[in-house]
LUMTORSE-440735 format. One record per residue (C-alpha): residue in three letters; z, y, x. Coordinates in Angstrom, 1 decimal, always signed. Each point is the difference from the previous one (the first is absolute). Example, Ala and Ser with C-alpha at 12.3 -4.5 7.8 and 13.67 -1.06 7.14 Angstrom:
BEGIN
+-----+--------+--------+--------+
| res |     up |  north |   east |
+-----+--------+--------+--------+
| Ala |   +7.8 |   -4.5 |  +12.3 |
| Ser |   -0.7 |   +3.4 |   +1.4 |
+-----+--------+--------+--------+
// end
This chain:
BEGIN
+-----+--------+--------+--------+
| res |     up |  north |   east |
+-----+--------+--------+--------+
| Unk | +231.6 |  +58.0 |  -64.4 |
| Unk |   +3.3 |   -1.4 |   -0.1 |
| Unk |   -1.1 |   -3.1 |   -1.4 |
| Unk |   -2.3 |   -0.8 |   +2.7 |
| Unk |   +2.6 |   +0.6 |   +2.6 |
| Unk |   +1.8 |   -4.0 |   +0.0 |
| Unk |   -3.9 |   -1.5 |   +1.1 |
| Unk |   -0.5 |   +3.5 |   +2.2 |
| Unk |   +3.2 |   -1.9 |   +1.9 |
| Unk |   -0.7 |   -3.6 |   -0.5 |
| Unk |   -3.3 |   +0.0 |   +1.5 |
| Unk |   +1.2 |   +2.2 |   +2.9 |
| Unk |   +3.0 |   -2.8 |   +0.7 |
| Unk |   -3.2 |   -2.7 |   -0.1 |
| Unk |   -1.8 |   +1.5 |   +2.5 |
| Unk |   +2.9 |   -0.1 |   +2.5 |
| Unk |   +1.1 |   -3.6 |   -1.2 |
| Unk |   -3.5 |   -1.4 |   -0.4 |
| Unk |   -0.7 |   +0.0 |   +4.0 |
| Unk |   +3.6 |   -1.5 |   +0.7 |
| Unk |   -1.1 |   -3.0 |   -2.6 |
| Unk |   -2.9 |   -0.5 |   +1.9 |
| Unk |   +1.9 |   -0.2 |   +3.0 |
| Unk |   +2.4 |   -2.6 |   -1.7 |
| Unk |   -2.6 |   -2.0 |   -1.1 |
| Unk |   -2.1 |   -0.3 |   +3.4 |
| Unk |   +3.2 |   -0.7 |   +1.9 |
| Unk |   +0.6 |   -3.7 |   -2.4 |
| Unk |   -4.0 |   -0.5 |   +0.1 |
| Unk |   +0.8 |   +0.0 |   +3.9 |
| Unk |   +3.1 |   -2.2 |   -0.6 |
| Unk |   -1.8 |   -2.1 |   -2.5 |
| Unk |   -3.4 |   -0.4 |   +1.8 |
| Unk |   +0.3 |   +0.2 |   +3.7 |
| Unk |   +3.3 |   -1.3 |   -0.1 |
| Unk |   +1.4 |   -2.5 |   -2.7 |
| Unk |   -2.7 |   -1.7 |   -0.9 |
| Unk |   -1.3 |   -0.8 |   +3.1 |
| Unk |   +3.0 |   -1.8 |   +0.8 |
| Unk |   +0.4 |   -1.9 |   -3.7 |
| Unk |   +2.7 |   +1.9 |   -1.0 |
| Unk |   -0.2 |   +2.3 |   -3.2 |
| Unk |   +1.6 |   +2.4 |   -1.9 |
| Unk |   +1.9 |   +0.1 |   -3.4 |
| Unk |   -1.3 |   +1.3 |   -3.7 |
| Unk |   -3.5 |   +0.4 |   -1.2 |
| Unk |   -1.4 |   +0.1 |   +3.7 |
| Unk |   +1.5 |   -3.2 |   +1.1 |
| Unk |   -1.3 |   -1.5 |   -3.2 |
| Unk |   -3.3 |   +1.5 |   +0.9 |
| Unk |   +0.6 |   -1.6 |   +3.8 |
| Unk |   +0.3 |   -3.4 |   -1.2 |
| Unk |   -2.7 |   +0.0 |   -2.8 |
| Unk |   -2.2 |   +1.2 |   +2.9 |
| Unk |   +1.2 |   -2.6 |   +2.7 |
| Unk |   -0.7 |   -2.6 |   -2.9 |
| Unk |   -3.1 |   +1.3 |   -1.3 |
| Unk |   -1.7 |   +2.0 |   +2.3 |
| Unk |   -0.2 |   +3.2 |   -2.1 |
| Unk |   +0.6 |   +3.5 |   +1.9 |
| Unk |   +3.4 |   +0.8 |   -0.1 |
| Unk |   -1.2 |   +3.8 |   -0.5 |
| Unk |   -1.8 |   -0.9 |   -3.6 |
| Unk |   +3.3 |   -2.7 |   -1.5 |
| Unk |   +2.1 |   +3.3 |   +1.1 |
| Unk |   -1.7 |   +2.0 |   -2.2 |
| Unk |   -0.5 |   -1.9 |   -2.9 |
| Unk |   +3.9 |   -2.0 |   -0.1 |
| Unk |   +1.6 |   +3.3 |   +0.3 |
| Unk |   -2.1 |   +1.6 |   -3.5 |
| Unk |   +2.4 |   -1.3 |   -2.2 |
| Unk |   +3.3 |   +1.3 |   +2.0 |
| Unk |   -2.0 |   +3.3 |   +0.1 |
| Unk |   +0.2 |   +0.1 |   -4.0 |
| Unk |   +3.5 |   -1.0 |   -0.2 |
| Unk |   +0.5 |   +3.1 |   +2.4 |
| Unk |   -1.8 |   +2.1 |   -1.9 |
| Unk |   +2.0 |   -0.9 |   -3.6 |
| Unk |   +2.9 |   +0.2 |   +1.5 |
| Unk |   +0.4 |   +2.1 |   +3.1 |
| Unk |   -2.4 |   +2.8 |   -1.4 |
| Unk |   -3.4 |   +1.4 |   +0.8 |
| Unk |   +0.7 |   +1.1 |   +3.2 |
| Unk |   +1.5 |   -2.5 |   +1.6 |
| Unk |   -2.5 |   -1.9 |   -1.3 |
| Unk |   -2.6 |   +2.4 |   +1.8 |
| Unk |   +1.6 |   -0.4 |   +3.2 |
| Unk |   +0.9 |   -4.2 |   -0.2 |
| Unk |   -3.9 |   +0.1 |   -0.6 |
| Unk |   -0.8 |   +2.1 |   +3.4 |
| Unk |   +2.1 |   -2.1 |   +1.7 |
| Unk |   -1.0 |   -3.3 |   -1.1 |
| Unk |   -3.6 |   +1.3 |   +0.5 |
| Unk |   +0.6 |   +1.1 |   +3.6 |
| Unk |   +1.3 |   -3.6 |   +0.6 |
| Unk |   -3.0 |   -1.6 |   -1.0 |
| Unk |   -2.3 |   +2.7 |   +2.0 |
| Unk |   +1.9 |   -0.6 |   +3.2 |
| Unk |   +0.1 |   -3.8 |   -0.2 |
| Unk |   -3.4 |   +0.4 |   -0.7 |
| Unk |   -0.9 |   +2.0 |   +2.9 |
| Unk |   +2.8 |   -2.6 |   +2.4 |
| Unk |   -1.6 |   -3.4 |   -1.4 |
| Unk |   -0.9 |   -1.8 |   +3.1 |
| Unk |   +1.3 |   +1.7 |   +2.6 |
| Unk |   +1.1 |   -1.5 |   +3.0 |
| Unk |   +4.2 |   -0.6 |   +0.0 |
| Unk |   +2.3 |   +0.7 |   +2.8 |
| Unk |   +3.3 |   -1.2 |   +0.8 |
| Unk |   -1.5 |   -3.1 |   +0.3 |
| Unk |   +3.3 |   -3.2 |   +0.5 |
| Unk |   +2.5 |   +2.7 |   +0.4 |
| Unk |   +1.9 |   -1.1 |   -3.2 |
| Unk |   +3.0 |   +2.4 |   +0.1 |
| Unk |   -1.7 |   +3.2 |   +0.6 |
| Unk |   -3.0 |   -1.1 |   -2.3 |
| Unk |   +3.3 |   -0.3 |   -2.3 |
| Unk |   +1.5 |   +3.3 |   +0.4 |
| Unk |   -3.0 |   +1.9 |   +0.3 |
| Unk |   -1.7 |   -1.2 |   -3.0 |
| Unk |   +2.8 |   +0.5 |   -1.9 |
| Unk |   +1.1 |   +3.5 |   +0.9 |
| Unk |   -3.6 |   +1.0 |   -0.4 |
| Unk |   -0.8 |   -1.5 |   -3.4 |
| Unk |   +3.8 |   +1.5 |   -1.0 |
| Unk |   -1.0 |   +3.5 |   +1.3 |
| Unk |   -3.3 |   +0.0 |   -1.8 |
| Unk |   +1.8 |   -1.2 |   -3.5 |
| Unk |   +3.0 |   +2.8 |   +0.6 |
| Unk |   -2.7 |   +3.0 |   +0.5 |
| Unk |   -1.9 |   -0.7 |   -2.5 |
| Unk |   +3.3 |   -0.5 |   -2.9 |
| Unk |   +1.6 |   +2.9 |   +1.7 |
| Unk |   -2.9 |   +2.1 |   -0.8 |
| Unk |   -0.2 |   -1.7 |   -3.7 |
| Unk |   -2.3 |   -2.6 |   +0.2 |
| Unk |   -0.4 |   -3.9 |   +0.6 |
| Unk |   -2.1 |   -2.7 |   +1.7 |
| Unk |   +0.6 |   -2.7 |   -1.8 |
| Unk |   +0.8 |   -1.0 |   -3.5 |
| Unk |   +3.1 |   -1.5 |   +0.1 |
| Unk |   +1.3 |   +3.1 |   +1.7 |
| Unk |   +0.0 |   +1.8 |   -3.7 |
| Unk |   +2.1 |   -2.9 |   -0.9 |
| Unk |   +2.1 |   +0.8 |   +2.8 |
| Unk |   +0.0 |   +3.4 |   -1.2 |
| Unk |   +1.1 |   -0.6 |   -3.7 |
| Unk |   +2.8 |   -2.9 |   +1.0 |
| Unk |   +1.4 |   +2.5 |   +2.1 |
| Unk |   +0.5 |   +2.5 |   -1.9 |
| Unk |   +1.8 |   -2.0 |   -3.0 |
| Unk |   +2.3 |   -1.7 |   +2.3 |
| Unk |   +1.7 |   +0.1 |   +3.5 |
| Unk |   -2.7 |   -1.5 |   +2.1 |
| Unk |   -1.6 |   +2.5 |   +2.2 |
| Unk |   -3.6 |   -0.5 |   +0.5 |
| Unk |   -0.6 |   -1.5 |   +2.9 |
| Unk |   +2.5 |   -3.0 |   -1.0 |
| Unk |   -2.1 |   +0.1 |   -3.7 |
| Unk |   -3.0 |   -0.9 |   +1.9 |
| Unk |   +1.8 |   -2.5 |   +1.9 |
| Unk |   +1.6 |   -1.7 |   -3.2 |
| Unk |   -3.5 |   -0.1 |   -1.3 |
| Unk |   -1.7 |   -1.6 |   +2.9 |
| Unk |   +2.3 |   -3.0 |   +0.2 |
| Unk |   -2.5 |   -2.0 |   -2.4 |
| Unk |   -3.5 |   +1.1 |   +2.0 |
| Unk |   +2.0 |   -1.1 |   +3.4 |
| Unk |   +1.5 |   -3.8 |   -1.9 |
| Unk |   -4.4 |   -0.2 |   -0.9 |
| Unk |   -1.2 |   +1.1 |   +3.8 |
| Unk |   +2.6 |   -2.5 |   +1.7 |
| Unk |   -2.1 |   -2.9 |   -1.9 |
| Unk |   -3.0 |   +2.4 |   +1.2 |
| Unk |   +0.8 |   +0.2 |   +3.5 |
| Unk |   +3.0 |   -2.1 |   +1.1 |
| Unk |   +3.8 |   +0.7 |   +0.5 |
| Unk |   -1.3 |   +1.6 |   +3.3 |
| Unk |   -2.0 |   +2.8 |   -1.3 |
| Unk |   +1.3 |   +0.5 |   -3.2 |
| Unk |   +3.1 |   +0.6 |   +1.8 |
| Unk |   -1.2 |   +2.4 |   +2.3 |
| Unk |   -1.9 |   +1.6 |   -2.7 |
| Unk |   +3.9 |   +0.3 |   -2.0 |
| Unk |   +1.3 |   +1.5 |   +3.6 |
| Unk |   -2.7 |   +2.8 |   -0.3 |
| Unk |   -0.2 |   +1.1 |   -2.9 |
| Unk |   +3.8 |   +0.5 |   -0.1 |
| Unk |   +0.1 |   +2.2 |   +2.7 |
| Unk |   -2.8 |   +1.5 |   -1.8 |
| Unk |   +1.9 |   +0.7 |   -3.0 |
| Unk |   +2.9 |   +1.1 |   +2.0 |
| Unk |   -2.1 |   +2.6 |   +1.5 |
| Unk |   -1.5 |   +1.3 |   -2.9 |
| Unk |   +3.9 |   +0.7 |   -1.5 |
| Unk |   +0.1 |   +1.8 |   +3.4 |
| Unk |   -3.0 |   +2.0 |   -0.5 |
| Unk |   +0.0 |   +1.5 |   -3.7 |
| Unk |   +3.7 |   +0.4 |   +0.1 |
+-----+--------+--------+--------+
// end
């Protein structure tokens, strides 16, 4: 019976962290969809490749999430172990659901800049802290995040900033100076947020 005892205790820590994931994950779809998007702005990683391949080609954002982030999902898996790779994989799942569900909807916060600033990135910060504090991810570049910073100094958050700086340079040509750089001032107090959060 004793063998059976580590999964007796792993599944009864998923069913307390699955709910918070999902929680994580609805708060950036709410970010993403009713919030950044609407205003041109987007966010780093997988998603805001999957944000600007949808802008340009018109494909749901919730399908290009799903199927860009597959490949980080394996590298996760080899790497980071079964498990995490069980959890990266409800989370990235939950993402896809719930932008799903927010396609569409009508944004608020319409020409307030700032606050749509601030908001949007605490939210989208919060939802990515939950859902690594309770062992999974939303996006793919997040396991990166994940491996970097734990071979070298870099704490997460910063790790997903570092590995942003090239989807930003492409989403300035995207979407101006303007909202490339708004999109840069988000995301970084996103990423400060999520060091708050799983810390």
């Amino acid at each position: 019976m004793r063998v059976f005892r580590p999964y007796k205790d792993y599944f009864f820590e998923l069913a307390f962290k699955i709910p918070w994931i999902f929680i994580g994950a609805m708060m950036a779809a709410v970010s993403l969809e009713v919030i950044l998007i609407p205003h041109g702005l987007i966010d780093g990683g997988i998603t805001g490749v999957s944000m600007m391949l949808s802008n340009i080609g018109g494909y749901p954002l919730s399908t290009l999430l799903f199927i860009l982030n597959i490949p980080f999902l394996i590298l996760g898996l080899k790497f980071l172990g079964k498990r995490f790779a069980f959890s990266a994989t409800f989370g990235i799942v939950a993402l896809t659901i719930s932008t799903e569900l927010l396609e569409r909807k009508t944004p608020f916060l319409v020409g307030n800049t700032i606050l749509i600033l601030i908001i949007g990135g605490i939210l989208l910060g919060m939802g990515i802290g939950i859902v690594i504090r309770n062992g999974g991810v939303l996006d793919g570049t997040d396991v990166l995040a994940l491996l970097i910073s734990s071979k070298t100094r870099l704490s997460v958050g910063e790790a997903i900033f570092v590995i942003n700086i090239f989807i930003f340079l492409f989403a300035l040509l995207l979407f101006g100076w303007k909202g490339a750089l708004i999109s840069i001032i988000t995301y970084f107090i996103a990423v400060t947020v999520v060091d708050m959060v799983r810390s």
